[in-house]
C-alpha positions in Angstrom: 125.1 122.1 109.0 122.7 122.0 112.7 121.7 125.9 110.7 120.6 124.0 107.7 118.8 121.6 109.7 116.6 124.3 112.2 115.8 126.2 108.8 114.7 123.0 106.9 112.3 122.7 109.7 111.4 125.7 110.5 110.5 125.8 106.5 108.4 122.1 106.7 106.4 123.9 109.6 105.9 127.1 107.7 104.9 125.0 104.0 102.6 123.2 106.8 100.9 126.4 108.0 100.4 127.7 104.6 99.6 124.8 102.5 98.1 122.4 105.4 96.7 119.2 103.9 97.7 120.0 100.4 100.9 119.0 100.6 101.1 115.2 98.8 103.2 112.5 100.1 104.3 110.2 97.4 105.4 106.4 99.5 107.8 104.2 96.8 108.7 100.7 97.6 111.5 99.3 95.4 113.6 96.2 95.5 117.1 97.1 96.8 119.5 97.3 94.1 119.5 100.3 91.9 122.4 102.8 91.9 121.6 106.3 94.4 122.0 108.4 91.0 119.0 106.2 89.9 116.9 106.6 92.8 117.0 110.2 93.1 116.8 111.3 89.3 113.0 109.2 89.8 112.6 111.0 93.4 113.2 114.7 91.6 110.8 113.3 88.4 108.2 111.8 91.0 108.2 115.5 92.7 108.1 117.4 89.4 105.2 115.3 88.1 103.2 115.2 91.5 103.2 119.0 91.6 102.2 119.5 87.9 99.3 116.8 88.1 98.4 118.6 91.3 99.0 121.9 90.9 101.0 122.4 94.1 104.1 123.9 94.9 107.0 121.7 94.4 108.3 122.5 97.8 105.0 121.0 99.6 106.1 117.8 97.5 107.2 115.0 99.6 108.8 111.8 97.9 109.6 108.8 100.4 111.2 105.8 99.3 111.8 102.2 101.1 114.0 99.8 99.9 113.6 96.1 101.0 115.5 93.1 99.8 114.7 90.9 96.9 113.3 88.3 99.7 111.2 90.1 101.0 109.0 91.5 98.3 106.7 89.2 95.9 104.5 88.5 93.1 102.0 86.2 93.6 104.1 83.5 95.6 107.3 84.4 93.6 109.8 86.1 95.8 111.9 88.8 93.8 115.1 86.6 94.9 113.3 83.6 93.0 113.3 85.4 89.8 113.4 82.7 86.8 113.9 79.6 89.7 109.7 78.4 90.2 106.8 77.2 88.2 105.3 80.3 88.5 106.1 82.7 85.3 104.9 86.1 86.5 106.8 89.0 85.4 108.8 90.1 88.5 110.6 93.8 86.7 108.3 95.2 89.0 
């Protein structure tokens, strides 16, 4: 596994040497909640599309997700955790 781990690198700095500031780095930010199997079937389509759209190689692809709770992320002054509770009637499936 510490093998896997030098040669992942060692690949990142290589991909960095050759493709430099062409490789993309796609940021998500969901609400906390969704199943792993979920979450990485969008991370593999993200990658996929991104490389396509861009022509670059999938392997200079990088997708980063964050997760925060359903208190911490809003619409308007509607916390996620709120959902259906205020006077404000935004759409929150976000």
């Amino acid at each position: 596994m510490a093998f896997d781990i030098i040669e992942q690198r060692n690949i990142s700095r290589f991909l960095f040497m050759i493709w430099g500031e062409k490789m993309p780095v796609i940021q998500m930010t969901l609400v906390q909640g969704r199943d792993n199997e979920v979450i990485e079937t969008c991370i593999k389509n993200v990658a996929r599309t991104v490389a396509e759209s861009l022509n670059a190689p999938i392997e200079s692809v990088r997708v980063i997700v964050n997760e925060v709770p359903a208190n911490r992320f809003a619409v308007g002054t509607l916390l996620k955790s709120e959902k259906g509770k205020g006077e404000n009637t935004c759409d929150c499936s976000i």
